[in-house]
N, C-alpha and C positions, 0 to 999 in steps of 0.2 A: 500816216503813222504806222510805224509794224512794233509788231512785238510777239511774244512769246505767251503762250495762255499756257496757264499753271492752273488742271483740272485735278480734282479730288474732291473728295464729299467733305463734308465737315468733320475738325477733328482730327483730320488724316497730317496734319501739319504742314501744309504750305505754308501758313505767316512765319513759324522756324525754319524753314527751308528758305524764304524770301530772304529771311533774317542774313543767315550763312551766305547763301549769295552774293547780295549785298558786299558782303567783308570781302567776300574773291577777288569779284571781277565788277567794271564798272555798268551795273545796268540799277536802276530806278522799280522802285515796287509799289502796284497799291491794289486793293481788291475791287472786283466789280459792285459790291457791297458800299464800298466809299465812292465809289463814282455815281453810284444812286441815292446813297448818302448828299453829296456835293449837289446834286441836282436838283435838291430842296425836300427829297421823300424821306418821314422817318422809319428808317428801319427799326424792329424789337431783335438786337441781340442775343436774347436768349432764347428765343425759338428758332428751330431752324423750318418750321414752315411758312411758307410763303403765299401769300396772296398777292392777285394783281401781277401775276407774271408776267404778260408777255408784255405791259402798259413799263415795267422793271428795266427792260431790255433795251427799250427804246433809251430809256432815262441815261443807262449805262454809255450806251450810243453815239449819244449826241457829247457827255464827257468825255469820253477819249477820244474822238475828235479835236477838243480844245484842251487838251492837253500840250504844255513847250515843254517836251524832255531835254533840249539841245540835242547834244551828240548820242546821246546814253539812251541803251537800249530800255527798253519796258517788260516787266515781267507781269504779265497780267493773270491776278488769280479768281478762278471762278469756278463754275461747273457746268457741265454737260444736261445734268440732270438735277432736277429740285424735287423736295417732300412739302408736297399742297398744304392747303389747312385741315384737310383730312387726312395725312400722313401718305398720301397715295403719291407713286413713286410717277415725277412728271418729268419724259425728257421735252429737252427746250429744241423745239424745232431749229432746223438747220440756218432759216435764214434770221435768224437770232447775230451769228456770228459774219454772215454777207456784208463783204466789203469794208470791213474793219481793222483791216490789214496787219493779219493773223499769220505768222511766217513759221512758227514751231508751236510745238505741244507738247507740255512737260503733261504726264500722269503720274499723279502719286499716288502709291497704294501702300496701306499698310493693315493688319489684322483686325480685326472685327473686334475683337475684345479689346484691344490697344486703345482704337477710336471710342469703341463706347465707354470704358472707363476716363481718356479724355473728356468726353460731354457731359460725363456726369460731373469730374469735377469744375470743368469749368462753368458751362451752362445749366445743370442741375435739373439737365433733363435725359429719364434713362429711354430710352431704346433698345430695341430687341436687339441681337447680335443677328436673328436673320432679315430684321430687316439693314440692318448696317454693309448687310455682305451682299443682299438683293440691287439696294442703292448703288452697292460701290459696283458690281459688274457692269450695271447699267450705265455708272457711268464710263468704265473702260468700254463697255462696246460703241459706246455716242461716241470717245476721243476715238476709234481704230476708226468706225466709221466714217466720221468727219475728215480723218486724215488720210485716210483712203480716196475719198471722193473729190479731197479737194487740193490731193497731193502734197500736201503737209506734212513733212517728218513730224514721227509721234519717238516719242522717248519714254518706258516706261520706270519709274523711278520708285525705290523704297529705301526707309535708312537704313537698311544692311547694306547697300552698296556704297563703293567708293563715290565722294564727291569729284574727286576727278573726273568720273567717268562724262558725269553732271555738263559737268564746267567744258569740256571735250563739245559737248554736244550744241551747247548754248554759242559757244564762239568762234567754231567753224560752219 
């Protein structure tokens, strides 16, 4: 299986960016969320902290594994980095993503006050802006890092740019 990992923190709007995709070009979307979901675990929606991480990963895993896309690529959305049950900023170690045949790296970033006003209205939970902007570095330094170490083009992405440029990147 290859596909493409779509990292940003919560909020930052990948599932509208999957959405748009989608309509472009032919590739397939779903979050590592529903792959853990799929796997029998329930997740709480509206918190975005996590327990049970690394046992999460494995779950994620063994789903996209058994995933049949056919022809069509996979846009796989997730993160780099999680907020524990104590709000505490956790990057997901490297061999999380080992051998899950991981070909690009879209990073979406977008303003601190942009995301936190999404979370509040969608999940109705506020957060700082510094921690929203602490998470979000973290997690651009886990995709540079990751992508660096594992030779994986990184793409950094926010909606002020053209979606061309996007779409450029995804299908060559």
């Amino acid at each position: 299986m290859e596909y493409i990992f779509l990292s940003g923190i919560h909020g930052v709007g990948k599932s509208t960016l999957a959405t748009e995709l989608k309509s472009s070009i032919n590739i397939k979307s779903i979050s590592v969320s529903d792959l853990i979901r799929q796997a029998g675990k329930t997740l709480d929606s509206s918190t975005k902290n996590t327990g049970g991480i690394s046992k999460n990963q494995e779950l994620w895993k063994n789903e996209l594994n058994n995933l049949d896309l056919g022809i069509s690529k996979l846009l796989l959305d997730g993160h780099f980095c999680l907020l524990d049950v104590d709000n505490n900023i956790t990057p997901l170690p490297f061999t999380t993503f080992k051998d899950t045949g991981m070909t690009k790296i879209i990073f979406m970033k977008n303003k601190p006050d942009v995301i936190k006003d999404r979370l509040l209205k969608r999940d109705k939970k506020d957060y700082s802006i510094e921690l929203l902007k602490e998470l979000q570095d973290c997690e651009l330094q886990q995709a540079m890092k990751y992508s660096t170490e594992n030779e994986i083009s990184l793409y950094v992405y926010d909606e002020s740019q053209p979606l061309s440029e996007l779409l450029d990147f995804i299908t060559n």
